[in-house]
Each structure stands twice: as structure tokens, then as C-alpha cells.
TIRO-2110 file (N, C-alpha, C; in Angstrom, 1 decimal):
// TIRO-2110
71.0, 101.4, 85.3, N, 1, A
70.8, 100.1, 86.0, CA, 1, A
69.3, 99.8, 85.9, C, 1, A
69.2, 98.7, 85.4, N, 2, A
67.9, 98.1, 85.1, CA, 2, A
67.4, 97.5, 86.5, C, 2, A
66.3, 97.9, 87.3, N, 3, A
66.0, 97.3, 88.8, CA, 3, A
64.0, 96.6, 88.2, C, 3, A
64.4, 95.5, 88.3, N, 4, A
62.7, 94.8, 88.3, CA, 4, A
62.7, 93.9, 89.2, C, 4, A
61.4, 93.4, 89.2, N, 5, A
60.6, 92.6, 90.5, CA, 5, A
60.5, 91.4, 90.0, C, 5, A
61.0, 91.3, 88.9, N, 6, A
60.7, 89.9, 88.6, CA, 6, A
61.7, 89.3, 88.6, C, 6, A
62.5, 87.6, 88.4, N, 7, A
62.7, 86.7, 87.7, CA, 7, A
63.8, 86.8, 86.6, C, 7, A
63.1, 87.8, 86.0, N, 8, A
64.0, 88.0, 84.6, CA, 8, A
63.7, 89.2, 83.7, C, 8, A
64.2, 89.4, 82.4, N, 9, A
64.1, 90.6, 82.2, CA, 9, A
63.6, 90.6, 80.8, C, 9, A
62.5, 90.8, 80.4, N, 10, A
61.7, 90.4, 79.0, CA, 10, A
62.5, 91.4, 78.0, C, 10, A
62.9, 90.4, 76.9, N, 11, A
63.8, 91.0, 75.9, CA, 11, A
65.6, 91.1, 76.1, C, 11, A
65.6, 90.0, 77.1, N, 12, A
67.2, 90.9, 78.3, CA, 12, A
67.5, 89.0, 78.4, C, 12, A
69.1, 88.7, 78.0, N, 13, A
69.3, 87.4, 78.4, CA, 13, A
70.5, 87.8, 79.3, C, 13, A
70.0, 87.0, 80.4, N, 14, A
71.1, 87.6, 81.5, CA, 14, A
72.1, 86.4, 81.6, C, 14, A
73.2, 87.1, 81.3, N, 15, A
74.7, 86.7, 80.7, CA, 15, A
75.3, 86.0, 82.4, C, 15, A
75.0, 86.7, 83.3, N, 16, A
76.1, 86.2, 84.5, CA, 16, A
75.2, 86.7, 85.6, C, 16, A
75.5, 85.9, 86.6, N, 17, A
75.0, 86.1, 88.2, CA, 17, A
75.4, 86.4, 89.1, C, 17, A
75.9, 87.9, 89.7, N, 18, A
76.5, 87.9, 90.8, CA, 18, A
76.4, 87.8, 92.2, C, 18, A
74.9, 87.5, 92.1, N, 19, A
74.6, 87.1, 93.6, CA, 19, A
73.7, 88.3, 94.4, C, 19, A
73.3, 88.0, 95.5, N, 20, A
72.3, 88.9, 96.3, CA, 20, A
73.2, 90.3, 96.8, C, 20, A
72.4, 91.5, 96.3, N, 21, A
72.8, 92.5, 96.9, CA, 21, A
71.6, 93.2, 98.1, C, 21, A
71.9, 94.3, 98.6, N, 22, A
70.6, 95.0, 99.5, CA, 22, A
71.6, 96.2, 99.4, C, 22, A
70.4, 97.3, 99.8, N, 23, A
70.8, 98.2, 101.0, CA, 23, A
70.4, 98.3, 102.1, C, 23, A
70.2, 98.9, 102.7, N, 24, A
70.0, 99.1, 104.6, CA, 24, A
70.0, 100.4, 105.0, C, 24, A
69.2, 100.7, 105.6, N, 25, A
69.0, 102.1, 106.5, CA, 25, A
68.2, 101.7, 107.5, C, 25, A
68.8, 102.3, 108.6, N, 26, A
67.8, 102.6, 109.8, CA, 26, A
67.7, 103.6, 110.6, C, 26, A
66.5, 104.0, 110.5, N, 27, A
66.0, 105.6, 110.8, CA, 27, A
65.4, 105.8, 112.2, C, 27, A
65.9, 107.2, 112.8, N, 28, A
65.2, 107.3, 113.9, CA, 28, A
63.9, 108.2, 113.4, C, 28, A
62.7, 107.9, 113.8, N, 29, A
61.5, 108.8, 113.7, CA, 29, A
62.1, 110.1, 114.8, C, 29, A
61.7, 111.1, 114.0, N, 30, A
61.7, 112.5, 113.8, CA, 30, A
60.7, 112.9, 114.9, C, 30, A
60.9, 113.3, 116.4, N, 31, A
59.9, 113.6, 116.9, CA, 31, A
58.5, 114.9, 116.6, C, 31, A
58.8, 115.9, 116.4, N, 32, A
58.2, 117.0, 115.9, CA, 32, A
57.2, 116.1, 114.6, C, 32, A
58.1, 115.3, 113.7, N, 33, A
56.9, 114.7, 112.5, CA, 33, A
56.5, 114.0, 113.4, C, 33, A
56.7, 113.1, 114.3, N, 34, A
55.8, 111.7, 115.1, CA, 34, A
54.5, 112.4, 115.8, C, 34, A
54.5, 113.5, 116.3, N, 35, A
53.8, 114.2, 117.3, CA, 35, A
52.3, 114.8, 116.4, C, 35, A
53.3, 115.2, 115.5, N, 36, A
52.5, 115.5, 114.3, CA, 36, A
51.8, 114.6, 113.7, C, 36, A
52.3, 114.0, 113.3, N, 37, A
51.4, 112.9, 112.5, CA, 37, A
50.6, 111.8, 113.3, C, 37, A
51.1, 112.1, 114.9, N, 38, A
49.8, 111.3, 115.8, CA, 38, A
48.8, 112.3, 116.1, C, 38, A
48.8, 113.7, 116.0, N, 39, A
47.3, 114.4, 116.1, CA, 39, A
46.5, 114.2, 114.6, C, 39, A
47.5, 114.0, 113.4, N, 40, A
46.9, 113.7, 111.9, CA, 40, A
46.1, 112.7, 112.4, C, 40, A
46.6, 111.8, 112.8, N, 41, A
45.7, 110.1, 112.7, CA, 41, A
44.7, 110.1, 113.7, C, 41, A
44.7, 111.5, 114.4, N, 42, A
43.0, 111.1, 115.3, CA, 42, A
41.9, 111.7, 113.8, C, 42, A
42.5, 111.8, 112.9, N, 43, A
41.3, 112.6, 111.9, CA, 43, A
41.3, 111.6, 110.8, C, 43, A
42.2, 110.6, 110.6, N, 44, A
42.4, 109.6, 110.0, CA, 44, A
43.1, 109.9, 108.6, C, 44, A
43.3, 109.5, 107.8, N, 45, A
43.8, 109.9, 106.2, CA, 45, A
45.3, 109.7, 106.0, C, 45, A
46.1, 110.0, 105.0, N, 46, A
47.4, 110.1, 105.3, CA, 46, A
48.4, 110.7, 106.0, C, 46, A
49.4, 110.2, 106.3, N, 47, A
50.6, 111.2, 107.4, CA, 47, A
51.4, 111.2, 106.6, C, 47, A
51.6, 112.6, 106.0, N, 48, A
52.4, 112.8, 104.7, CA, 48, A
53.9, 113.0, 105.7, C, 48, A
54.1, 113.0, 107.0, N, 49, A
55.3, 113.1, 107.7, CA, 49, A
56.2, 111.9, 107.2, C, 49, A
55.5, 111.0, 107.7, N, 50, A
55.6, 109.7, 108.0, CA, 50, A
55.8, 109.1, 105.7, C, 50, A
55.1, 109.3, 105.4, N, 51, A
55.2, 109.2, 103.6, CA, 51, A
56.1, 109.6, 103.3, C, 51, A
56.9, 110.7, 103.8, N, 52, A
58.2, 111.2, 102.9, CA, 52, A
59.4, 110.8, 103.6, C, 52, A
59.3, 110.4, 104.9, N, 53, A
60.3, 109.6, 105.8, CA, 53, A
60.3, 108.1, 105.2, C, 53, A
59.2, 107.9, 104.8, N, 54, A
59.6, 106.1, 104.0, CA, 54, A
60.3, 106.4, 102.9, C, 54, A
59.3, 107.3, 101.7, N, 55, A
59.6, 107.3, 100.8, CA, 55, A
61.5, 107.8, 100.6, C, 55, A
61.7, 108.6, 101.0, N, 56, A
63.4, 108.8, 101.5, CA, 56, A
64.1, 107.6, 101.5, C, 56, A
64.0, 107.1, 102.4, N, 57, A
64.2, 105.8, 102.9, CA, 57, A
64.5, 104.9, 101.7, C, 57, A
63.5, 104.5, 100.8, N, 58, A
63.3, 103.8, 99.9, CA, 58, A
64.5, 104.0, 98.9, C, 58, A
64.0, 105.9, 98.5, N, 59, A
65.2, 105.9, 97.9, CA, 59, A
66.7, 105.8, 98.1, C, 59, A
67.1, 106.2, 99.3, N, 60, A
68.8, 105.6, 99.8, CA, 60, A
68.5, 104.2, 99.8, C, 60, A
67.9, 103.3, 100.4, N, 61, A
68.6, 102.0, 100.1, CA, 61, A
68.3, 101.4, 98.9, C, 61, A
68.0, 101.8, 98.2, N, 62, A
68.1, 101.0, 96.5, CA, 62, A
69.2, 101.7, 96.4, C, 62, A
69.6, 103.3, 96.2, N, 63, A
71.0, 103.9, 95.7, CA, 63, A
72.0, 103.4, 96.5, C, 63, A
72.0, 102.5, 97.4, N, 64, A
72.7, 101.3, 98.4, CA, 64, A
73.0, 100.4, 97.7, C, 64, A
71.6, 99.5, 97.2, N, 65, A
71.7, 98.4, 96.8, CA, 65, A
72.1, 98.6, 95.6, C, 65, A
72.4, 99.6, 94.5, N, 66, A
72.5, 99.7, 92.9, CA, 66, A
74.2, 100.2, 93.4, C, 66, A
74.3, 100.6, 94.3, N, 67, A
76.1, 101.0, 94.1, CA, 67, A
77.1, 99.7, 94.7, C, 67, A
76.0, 98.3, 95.4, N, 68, A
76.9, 97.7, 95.5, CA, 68, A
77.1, 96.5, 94.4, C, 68, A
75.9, 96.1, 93.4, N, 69, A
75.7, 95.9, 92.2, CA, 69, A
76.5, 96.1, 91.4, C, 69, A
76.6, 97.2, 91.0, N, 70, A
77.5, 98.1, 90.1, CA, 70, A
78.9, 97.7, 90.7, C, 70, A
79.7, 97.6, 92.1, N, 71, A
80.8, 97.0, 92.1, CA, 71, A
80.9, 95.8, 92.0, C, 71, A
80.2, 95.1, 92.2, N, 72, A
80.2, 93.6, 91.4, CA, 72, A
80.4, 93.0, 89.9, C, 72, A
80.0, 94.7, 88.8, N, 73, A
79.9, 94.6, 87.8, CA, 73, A
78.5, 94.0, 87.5, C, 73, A
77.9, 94.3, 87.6, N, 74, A
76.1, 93.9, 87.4, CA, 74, A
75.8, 95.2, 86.9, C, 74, A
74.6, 95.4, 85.5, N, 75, A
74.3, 96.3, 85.2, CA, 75, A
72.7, 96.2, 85.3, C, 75, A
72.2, 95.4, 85.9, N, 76, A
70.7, 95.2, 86.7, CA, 76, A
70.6, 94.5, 87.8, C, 76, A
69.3, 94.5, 88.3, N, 77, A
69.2, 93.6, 89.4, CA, 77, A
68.0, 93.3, 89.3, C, 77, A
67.8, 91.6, 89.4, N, 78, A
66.5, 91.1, 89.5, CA, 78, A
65.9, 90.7, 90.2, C, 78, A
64.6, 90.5, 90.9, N, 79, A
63.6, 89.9, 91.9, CA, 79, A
64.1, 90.8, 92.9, C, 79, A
64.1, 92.6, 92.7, N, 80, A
64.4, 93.2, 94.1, CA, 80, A
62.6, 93.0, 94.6, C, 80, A
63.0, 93.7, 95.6, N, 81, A
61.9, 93.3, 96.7, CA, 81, A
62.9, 94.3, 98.2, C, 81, A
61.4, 95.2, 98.8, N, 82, A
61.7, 95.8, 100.1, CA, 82, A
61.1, 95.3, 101.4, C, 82, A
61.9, 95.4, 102.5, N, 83, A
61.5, 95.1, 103.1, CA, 83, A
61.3, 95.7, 104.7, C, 83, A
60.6, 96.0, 105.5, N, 84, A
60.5, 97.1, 106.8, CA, 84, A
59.9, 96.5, 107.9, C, 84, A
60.9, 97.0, 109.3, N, 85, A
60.2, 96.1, 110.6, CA, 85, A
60.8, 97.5, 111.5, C, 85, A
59.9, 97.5, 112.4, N, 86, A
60.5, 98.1, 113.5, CA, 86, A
61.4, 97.7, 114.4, C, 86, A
61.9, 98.9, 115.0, N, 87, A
63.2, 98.1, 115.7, CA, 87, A
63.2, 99.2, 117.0, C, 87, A
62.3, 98.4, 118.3, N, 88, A
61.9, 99.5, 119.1, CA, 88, A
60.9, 100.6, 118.8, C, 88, A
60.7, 101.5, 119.4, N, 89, A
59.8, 102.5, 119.6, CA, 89, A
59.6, 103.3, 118.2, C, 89, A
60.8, 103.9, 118.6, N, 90, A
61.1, 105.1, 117.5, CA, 90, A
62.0, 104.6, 116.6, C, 90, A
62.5, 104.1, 116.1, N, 91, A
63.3, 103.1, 114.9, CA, 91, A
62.5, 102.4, 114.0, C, 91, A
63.0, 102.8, 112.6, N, 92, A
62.2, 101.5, 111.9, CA, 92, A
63.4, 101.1, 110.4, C, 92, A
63.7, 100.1, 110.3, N, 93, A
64.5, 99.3, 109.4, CA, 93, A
63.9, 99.6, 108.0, C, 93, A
64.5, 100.0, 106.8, N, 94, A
64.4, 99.4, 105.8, CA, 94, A
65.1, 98.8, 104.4, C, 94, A
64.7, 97.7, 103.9, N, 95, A
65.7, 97.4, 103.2, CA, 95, A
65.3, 96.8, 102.3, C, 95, A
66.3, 96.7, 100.7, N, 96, A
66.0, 96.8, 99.4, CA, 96, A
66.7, 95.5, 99.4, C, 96, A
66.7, 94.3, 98.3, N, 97, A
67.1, 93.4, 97.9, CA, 97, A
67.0, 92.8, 96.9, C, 97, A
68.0, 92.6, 96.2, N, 98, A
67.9, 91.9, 94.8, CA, 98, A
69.0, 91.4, 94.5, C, 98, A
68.8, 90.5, 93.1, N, 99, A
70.2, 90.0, 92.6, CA, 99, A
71.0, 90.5, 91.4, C, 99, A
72.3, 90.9, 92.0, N, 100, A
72.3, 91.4, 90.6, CA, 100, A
73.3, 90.2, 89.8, C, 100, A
72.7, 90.6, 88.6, N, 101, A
73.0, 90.2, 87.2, CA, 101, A
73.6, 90.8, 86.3, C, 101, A
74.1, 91.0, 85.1, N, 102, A
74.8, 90.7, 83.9, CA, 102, A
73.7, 90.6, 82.8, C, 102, A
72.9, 91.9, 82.3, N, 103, A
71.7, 91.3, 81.3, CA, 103, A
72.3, 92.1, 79.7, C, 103, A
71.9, 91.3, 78.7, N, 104, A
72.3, 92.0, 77.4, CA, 104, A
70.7, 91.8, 76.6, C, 104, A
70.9, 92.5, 75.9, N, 105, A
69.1, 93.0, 75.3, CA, 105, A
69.3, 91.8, 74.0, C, 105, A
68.1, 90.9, 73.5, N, 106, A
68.2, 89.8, 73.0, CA, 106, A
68.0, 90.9, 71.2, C, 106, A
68.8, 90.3, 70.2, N, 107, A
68.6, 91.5, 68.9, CA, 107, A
67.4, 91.1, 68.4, C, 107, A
66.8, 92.0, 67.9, N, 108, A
65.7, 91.5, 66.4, CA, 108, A
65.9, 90.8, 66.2, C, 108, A
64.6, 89.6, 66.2, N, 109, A
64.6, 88.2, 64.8, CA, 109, A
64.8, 87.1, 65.7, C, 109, A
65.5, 87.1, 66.9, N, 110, A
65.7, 85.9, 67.6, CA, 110, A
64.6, 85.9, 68.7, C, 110, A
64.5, 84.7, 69.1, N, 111, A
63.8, 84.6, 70.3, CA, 111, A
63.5, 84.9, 71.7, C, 111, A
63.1, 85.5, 72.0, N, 112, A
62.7, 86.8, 73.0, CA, 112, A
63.0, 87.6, 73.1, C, 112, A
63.2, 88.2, 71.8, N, 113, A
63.5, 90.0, 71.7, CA, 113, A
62.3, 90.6, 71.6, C, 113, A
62.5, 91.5, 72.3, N, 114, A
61.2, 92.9, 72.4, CA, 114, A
61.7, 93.9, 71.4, C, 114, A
60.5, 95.2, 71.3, N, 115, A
61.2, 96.1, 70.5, CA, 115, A
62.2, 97.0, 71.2, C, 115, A
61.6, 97.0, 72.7, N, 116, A
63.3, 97.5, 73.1, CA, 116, A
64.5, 97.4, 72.7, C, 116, A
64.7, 95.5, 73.1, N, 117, A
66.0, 95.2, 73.2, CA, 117, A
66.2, 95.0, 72.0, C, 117, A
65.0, 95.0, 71.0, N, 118, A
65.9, 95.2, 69.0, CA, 118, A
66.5, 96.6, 69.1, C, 118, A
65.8, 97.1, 69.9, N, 119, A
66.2, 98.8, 69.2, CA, 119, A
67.7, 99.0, 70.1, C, 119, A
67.7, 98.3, 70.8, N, 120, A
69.0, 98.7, 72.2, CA, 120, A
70.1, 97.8, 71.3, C, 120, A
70.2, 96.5, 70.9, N, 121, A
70.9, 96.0, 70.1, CA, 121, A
71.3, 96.0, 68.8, C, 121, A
70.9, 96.9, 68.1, N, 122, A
70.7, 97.7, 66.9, CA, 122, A
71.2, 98.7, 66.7, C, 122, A
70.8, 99.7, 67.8, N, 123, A
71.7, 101.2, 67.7, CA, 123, A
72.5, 101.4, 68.8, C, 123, A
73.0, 100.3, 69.8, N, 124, A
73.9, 100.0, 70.5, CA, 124, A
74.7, 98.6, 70.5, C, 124, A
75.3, 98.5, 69.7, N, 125, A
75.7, 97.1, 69.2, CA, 125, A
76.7, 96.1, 70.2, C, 125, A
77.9, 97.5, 70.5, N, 126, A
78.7, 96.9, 71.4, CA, 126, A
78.9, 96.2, 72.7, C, 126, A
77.9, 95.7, 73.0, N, 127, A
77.9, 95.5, 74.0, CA, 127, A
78.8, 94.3, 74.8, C, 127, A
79.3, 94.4, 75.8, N, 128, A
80.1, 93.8, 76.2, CA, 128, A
79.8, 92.4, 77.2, C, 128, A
80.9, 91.6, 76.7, N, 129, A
80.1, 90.2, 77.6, CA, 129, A
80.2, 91.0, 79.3, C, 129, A
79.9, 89.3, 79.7, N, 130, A
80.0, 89.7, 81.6, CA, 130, A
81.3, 89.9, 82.1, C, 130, A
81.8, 91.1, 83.1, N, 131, A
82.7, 91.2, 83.1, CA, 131, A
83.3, 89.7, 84.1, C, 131, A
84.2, 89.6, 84.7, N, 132, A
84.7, 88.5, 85.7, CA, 132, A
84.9, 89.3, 87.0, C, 132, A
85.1, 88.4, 88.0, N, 133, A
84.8, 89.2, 89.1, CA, 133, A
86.3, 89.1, 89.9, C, 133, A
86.8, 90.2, 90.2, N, 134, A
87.8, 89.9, 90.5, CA, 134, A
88.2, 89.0, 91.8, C, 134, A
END
């Protein structure tokens, strides 16, 4: 699954649109890490507690937002973007968004091929239109 921040997908003509996907998680902060990582921040620097609780985070809801893609039949998603709010004290929201799309890599020789999508169109020929949605 191809996941970018942009618009579109350089060397990639995106065949079909299936519309806005996300994931979603919401986490309770971990007391033992919170406690911890409020004696860290009287010394200032990073709270690696609190970094691997995001970072986590991050990763389940994109593998949220790429498995609901993938049932849509999208084999990218474009213009994702995350986003995080608290919710209460000890709670904090996070969530992944994008749209997924239908992209095919443009071949050598035509107009906005990269050498990627020559080389992906070249030694992977078959590629298949957009599927339909049921």
C-alpha cells in the first residue's frame, strides 16, 4: 500500500477514487509512564514514555486506515494526514486519514513516468484496472 501526504502520486495515475478512509484509537495514558515522565519533564528533554505511546498509536491507526482501504479495493492512499486531541485528563485521541485511491504506475516514454513507475510497468506489466465497488 502506497501511503503519501500529498495530492497525488508522482509517476502513479490514479485510475479510481474511493473516498475518505481513517483509523482511530483512543488511549488511556499509562499511569506508572505518566508519573514517570512528569518527574522526566522537571529536567526537561524527551519523555521516551510518552514517544513510544504515540508512536504505537500511530502505527495501529494507519494499519486501521490501510485495512479499511484495502476493503474498498484501493491499493494507496493519498493526502493522509494525522491527527491528536485530548479527550479528558488521561485520554488522548489519535487519528490517521486519507483517501484511498486506485493508482497504476505511468510506463516509460509517456508523460509523467518516473523511473520507478517505468521500472514497475516494465517488469510488472499486468496490472489491473480499478476494481468496482461492490
Amino acid at each position: 500500500m502506497i501511503i503519501v501526504t500529498t495530492n497525488d502520486i508522482p509517476g502513479y495515475r490514479i485510475d479510481a477514487v474511493f473516498g475518505e478512509v481513517m483509523g482511530l484509537t483512543v488511549r488511556a495514558r499509562h499511569i506508572g509512564a505518566q508519573l514517570t515522565a512528569g518527574f522526566r519533564s522537571l529536567g526537561g528533554g524527551e519523555l521516551p514514555e510518552m514517544t513510544k505511546a504515540l508512536y504505537e498509536s500511530r502505527l495501529e491507526v494507519v494499519a486501521r486506515m490501510v485495512t479499511e482501504a484495502e476493503g474498498k479495493g484501493a491499493n494507496a492512499i493519498v493526502a493522509a494526514r494525522f491527527d491528536t486531541s485530548d479527550m479528558g485528563q488521561n485520554w488522548t485521541e489519535v487519528c490517521s486519514y486519507g483517501t484511498a485511491v486506485f493508482a497504476i504506475p505511468i510506463p516509460g516514454g509517456q508523460p509523467g513516468a518516473t523511473g520507478q513507475s517505468a521500472y514497475l510497468a516494465k517488469n510488472f506489466p499486468a496490472q489491473p484496472s480499478a476494481p468496482t465497488r461492490p
